[in-house]
N, C-alpha and C positions, 0 to 999 in steps of 0.2 A: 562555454561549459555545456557537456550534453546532458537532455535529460535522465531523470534514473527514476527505474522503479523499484520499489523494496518490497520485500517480500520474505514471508514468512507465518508460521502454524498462529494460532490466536497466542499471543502472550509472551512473542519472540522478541519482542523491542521496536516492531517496525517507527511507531510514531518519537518513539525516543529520539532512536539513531536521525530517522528524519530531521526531529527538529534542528540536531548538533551539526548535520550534513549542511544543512540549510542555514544555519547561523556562521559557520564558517567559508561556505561559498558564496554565501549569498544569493541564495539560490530559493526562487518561488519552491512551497509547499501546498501542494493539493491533497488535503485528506478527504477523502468519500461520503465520511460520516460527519465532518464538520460544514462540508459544502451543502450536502442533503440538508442537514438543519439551516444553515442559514437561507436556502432558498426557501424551504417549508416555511419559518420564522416570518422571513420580510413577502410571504406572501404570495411571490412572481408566481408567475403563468406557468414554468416550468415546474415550480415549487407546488404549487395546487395540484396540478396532476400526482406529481411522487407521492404528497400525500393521500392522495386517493388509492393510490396502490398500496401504501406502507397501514394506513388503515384498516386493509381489509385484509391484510395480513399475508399480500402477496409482493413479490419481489419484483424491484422494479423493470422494467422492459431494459435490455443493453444499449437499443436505440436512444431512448428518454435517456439515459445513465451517460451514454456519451456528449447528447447534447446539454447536458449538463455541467460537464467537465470541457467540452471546448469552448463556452464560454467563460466558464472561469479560467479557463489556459488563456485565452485570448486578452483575458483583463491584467494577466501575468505583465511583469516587466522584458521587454526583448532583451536574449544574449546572455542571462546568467543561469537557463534553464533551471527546470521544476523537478520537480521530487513527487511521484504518484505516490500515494500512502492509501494500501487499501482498494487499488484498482491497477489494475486488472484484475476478475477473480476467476475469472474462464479462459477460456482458449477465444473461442468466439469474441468477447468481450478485447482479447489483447488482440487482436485480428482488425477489429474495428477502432481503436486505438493506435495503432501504425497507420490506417488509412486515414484517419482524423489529421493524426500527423505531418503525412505525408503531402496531403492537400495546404495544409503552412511553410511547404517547403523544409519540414522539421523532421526529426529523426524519435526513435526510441529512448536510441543511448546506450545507458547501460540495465542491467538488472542486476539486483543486490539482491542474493539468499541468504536471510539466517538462518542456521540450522541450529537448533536448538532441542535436548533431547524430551521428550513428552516427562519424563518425572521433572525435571528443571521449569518445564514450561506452568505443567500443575503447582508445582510449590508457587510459584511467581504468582497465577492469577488468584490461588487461594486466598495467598498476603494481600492479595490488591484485592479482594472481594473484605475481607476484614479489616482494612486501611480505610478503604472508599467505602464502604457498608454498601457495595454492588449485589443484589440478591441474584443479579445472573450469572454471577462468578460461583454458581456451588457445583461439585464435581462431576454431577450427575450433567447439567447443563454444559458445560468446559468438554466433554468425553464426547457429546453430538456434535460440540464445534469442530474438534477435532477428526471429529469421522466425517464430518463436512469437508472440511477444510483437505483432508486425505483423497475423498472420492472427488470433489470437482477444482478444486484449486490447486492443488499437489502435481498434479498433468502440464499445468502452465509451466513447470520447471524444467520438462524434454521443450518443450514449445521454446522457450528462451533459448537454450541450450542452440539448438537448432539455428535460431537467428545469429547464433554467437556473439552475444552478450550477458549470459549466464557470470557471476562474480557470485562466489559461494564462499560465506564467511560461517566457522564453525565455533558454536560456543563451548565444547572441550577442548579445542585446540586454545583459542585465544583465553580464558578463564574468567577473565573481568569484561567488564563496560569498558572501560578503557584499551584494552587490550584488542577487543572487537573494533572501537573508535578507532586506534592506531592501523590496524591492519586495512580498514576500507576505507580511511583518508589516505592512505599509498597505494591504495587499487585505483582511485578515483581519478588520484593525479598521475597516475602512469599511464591513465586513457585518457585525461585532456592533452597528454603534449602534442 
């Protein structure tokens, strides 16, 4: 199975799709935000540093951020490849992630785009800001993410493109969850054969 990374604006379903990707292939899941807490949590040496940066309210180095994630890839199970969730979020960052790779003898894979339209994505994290009672989900904050997310993440998507592995799944076209699940479970398995 090759690795895949998902992608998409804040609110497009990345860690969803992941988990379904990942229960039906069997396939290790790396989230960013669940590795970062657990290393900060139990303490590690890697973990101390991030929080040093994440306390002071700056963004972690991509160096620190990769060796972060290649140990947690490396503690992965061999041969049913991983699921990045959440990383890459630069050009730089996926640059240094192929050579992470590439050093295991390992590949990228694929990359999976949702596209998802910004009124769809705002209703969605609204719901999840009043579901989850998330006070970062109010519109004002969701609108930076997205201008975030536009100005330096958005560029990663010619970058894939480029590698040719670009898989771009659209949520007008397919209309449901399921719809989307159906469409990049037949993209997935027409690049493992």
């Amino acid at each position: 199975m090759k690795n895949i990374i998902i992608f998409g604006a804040p609110g497009s379903g990345k860690g969803t799709y992941s988990a379904e990707i990942a229960e039906r292939y069997g396939m290790g899941h790396i989230s960013t935000g669940d590795v970062l807490r657990a290393e900060i949590k139990n303490e590690t040496e890697l973990g101390k540093i991030a929080k040093g940066y994440i306390d002071q309210g700056q963004l972690i180095p991509d160096e620190l951020m990769i060796d972060i994630l290649a140990k947690t890839y490396d503690a992965q199970p061999q041969g049913s490849g991983v699921i990045f969730d959440g990383f890459p979020r630069t050009i730089a960052q996926a640059e240094a992630l192929k050579q992470m790779l590439a050093q295991r003898g390992h590949e990228l894979g694929m990359m999976i785009e949702l596209i998802v339209s910004e009124e769809v994505l705002m209703a969605r994290l609204l719901r999840r800001a009043q579901i989850e009672g998330r006070a970062d989900d109010n519109e004002e904050t969701i609108r930076k993410r997205f201008a975030v997310y536009h100005s330096q993440t958005e560029p990663l998507s010619k970058w894939f493109a480029a590698e040719g592995i670009r898989h771009t799944f659209d949520w007008s076209i397919c209309k449901t969850k399921e719809g989307m699940l159906e469409a990049i479970f037949q993209e997935i398995e027409r690049q493992n054969k």
